[in-house]
C-alpha positions in Angstrom: 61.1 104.4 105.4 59.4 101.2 107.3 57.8 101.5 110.3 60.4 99.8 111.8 63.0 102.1 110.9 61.1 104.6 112.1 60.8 102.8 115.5 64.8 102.2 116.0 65.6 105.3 114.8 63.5 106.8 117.6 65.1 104.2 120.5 68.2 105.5 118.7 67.6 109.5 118.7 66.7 108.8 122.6 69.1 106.4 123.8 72.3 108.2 121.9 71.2 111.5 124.3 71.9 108.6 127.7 75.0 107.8 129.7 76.0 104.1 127.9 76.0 102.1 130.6 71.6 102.3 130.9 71.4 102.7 126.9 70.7 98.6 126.1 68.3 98.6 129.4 66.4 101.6 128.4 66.2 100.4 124.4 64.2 97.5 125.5 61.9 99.1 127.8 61.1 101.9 125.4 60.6 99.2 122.8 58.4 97.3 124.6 56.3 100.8 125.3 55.8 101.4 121.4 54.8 97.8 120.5 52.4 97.9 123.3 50.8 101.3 121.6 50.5 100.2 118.2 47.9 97.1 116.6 48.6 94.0 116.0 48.5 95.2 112.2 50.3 98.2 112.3 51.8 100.5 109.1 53.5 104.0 109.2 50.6 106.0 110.1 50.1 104.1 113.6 53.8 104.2 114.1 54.5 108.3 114.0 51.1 108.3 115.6 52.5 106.5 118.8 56.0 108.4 118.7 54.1 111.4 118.2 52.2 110.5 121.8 56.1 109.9 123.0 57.0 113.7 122.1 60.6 114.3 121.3 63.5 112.1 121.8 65.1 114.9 123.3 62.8 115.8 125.8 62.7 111.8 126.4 65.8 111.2 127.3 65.3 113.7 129.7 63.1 111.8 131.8 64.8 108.6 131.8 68.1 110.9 133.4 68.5 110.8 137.5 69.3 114.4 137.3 68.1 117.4 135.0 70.4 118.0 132.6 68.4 121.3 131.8 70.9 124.2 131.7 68.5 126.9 129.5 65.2 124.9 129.8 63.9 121.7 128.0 62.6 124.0 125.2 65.9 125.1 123.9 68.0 123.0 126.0 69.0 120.3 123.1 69.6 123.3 120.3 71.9 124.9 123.2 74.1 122.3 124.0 74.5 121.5 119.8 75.5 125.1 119.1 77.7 124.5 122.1 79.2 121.5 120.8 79.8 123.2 117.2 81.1 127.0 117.9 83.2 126.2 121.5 85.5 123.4 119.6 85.8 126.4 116.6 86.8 128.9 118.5 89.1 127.1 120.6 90.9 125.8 117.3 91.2 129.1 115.7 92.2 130.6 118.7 95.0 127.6 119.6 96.5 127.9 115.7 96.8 131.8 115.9 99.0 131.4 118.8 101.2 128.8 117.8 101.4 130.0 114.1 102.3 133.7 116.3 104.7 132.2 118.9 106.8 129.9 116.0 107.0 133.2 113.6 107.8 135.2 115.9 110.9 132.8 118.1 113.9 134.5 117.3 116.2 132.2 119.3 117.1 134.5 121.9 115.2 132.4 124.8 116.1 128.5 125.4 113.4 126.2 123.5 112.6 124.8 127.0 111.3 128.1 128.1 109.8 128.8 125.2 107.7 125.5 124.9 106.8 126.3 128.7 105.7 129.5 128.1 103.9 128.1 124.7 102.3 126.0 126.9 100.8 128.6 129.6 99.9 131.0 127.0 97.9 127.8 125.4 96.1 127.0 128.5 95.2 130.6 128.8 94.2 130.4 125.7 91.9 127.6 125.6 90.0 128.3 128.7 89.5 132.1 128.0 88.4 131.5 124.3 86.1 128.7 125.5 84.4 130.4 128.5 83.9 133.4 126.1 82.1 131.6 123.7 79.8 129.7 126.3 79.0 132.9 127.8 77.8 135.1 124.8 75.9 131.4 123.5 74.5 131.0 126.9 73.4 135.1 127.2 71.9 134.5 123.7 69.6 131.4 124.1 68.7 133.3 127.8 67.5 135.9 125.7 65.6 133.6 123.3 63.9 131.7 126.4 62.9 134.8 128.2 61.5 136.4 124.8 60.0 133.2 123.2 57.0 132.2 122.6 55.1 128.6 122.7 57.4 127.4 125.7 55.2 124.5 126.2 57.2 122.8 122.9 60.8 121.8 123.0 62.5 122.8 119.8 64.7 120.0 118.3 68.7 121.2 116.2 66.5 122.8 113.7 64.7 125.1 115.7 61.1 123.8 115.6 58.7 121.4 117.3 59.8 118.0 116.4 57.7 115.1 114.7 58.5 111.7 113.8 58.9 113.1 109.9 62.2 114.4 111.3 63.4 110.4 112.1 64.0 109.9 108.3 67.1 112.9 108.6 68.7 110.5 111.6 71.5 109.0 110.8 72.4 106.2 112.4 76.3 106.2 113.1 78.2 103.6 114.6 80.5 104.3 117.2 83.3 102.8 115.1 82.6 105.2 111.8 82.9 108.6 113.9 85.2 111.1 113.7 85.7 112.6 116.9 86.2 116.3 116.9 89.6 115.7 119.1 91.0 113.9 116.1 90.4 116.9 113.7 91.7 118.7 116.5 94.5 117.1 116.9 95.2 116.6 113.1 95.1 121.0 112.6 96.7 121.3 115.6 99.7 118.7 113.9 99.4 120.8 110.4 99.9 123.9 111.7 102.9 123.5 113.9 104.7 121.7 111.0 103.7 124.4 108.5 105.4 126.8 110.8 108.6 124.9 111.9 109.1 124.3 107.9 108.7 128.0 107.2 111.3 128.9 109.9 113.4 125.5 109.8 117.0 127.5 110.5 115.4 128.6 113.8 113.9 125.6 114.9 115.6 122.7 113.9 119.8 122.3 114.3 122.2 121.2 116.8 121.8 122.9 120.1 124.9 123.4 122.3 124.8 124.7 126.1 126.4 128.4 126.4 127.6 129.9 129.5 123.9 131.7 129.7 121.7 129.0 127.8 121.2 126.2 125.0 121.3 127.6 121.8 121.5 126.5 118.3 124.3 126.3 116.9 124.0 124.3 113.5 120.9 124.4 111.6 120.0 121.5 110.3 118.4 122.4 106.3 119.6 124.8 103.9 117.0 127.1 104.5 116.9 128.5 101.0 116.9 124.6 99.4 114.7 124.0 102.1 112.1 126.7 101.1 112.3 126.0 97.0 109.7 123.0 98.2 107.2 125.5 99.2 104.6 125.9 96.8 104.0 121.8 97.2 104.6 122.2 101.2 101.6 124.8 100.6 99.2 122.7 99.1 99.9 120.2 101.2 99.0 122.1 103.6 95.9 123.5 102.1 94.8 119.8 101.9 95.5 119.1 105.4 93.1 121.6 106.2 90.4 121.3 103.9 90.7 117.3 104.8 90.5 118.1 108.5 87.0 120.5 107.6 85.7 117.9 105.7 86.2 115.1 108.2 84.5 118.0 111.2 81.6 118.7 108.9 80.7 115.3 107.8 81.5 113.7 111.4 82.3 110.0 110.1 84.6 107.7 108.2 83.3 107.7 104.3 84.7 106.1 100.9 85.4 109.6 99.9 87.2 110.7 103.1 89.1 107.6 102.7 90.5 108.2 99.2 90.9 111.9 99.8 93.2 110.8 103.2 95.4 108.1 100.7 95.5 111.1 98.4 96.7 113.5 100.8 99.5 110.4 102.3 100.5 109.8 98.8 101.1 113.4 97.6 103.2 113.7 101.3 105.0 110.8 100.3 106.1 112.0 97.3 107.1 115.4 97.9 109.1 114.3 100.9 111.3 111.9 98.9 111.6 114.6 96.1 113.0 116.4 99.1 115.5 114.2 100.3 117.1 113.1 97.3 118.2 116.5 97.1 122.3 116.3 98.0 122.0 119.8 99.2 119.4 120.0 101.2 121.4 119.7 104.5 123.3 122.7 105.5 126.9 122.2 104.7 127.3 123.7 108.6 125.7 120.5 109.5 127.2 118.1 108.2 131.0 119.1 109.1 129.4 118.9 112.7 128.3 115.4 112.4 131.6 114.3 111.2 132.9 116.3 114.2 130.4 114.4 116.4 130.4 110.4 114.5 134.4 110.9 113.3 135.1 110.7 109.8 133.3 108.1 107.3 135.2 105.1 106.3 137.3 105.0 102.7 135.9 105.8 99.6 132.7 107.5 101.8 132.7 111.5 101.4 131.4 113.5 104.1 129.1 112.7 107.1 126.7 109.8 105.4 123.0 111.1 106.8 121.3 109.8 103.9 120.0 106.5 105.6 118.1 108.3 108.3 116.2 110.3 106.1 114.9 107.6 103.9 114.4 105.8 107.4 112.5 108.7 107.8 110.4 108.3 104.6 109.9 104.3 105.4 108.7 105.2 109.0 106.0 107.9 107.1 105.1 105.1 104.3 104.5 102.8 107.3 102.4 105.2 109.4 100.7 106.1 106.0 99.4 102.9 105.4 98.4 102.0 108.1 96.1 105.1 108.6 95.1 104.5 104.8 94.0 101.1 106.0 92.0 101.9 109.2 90.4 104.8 107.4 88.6 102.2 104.7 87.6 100.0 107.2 85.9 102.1 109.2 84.2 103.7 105.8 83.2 100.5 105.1 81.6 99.2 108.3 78.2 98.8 108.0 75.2 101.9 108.6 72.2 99.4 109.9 70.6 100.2 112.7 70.7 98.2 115.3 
């Protein structure tokens, strides 16, 4: 690595720890600092030598903040807020799925789907913030317990647990804010997978015509055959399992990469596929169904049997295809955008 590598991966390391707004400002003036510390003819040596007088970017950053962001102590203050960062989202995720997965097995039909998406959403909420304050606490108690039994408090300790020196520069990677994967997306994307997982497993519960009772809405009319429906499911199961280990994959590697990219197309593609496979299938509609939309639409024109729903399914499939490219797209051109540092 070049000693000026080394140099903007250090602005970097510091600057990425400071509100954006004062990151450019601050990026000059701490440049300015190192040049002023080093030669005129300066190689590698000279350069750690000066970011070594520097200290850590983390403890850095610090000082260039109005307020103290110190919530442990500046020794194990940036290894605490990245254990944070990883186990809080984790647990949060598990703890979110579980509950759905639970409340969309479970729905027997008995209660109105507006009160049972309400009460989805309460027990949700509940969920979130007493899984996450959990988790901050018992982190919190165990980096307490660290500080107050640790030794060498006069060094901060960088993610890896140790003093930090400019050898650590060369694991930076430099990211740019258009190749990352935010953790809400993977979020997002296995909160998506497993609510669809579950409403396919339990279909002629979920999805059908629903009518207003004396008491309630109900559903009347399922939609699918349940038992066509369900011959799908060992490909609706790997699809699934690929959803998942996709969504890992993106959370662990934390940016848009070639691979990711062709693994995403593969996962659209086989989608694709199966779905089509899926609606070809005459009888895949409940037969319940469909003499309910000809109650609804009338009856089709001559020479048309039965209620004609086949257009809005491969509507359906065009709308996906559209969607799927498109995400296919923006996924290799952020893989491809470049890594220098700037």
């Amino acid at each position: 690595m070049s000693p000026l590598e080394l140099i903007e991966l250090y602005i970097y390391e510091v600057t990425r720890r400071l509100p954006e707004q004062s990151r450019e400002d601050i990026a000059l003036e701490l440049r300015s600092t190192i040049e002023d510390m080093l030669p005129e003819d300066y190689g590698e040596a000279e350069v750690k030598e000066a970011l070594s007088q520097l200290g850590d970017p983390a403890a850095l950053a610090a000082q260039y903040r109005d307020q103290p962001a110190y919530l442990i102590g500046p020794r194990y203050y940036d290894s605490y807020i990245q254990v944070m960062k990883m186990v809080i989202p984790i647990a949060v995720v598990i703890a979110l799925l579980s509950l759905i997965a639970n409340q969309i097995i479970t729905y027997s039909g008995e209660v109105a789907p507006v009160d049972a998406a309400a009460s989805l959403i309460n027990k949700a909420i509940t969920a979130v913030l007493g899984t996450g304050l959990q988790a901050a606490f018992w982190i919190t108690l165990v980096f307490v317990i660290l500080e107050r039994t640790g030794t060498g408090k006069e060094l901060p300790l960088n993610g890896k647990f140790k003093a930090w020196t400019p050898d650590d520069l060369k694991d930076t990677r430099y990211v740019p804010k258009e190749k990352v994967i935010k953790k809400s997306e993977v979020f997002v994307s296995l909160m998506w997978t497993a609510i669809w997982g579950c409403v396919y497993f339990n279909a002629d519960r979920l999805i059908g015509v629903y009518e207003n009772s004396r008491i309630r809405v109900e559903m009347t009319t399922p939609v699918f055959n349940q038992e066509v429906l369900l011959s799908y499911w060992p490909f609706i199961v790997l699809i699934l399992v690929l959803d998942v280990a996709l969504a890992i994959y993106k959370w662990v590697v934390s940016q848009w990469t070639v691979p990711i990219a062709f693994l995403n197309v593969a996962n659209h593609v086989l989608s694709a596929i199966v779905f089509a496979v899926m609606i070809r299938n005459a009888d895949l509609l409940s037969p319940g169904f469909m003499t309910k939309m000809e109650e609804i639409f009338g009856p089709q024109p001559l020479g048309v049997s039965g209620f004609s729903s086949g257009w809005v399914m491969w509507l359906a499939l065009f709308a996906y295809l559209l969607a799927a490219a498109l995400d296919s797209y923006q996924g290799f051109r952020k893989a491809n955008i470049s890594k220098q540092v700037k």
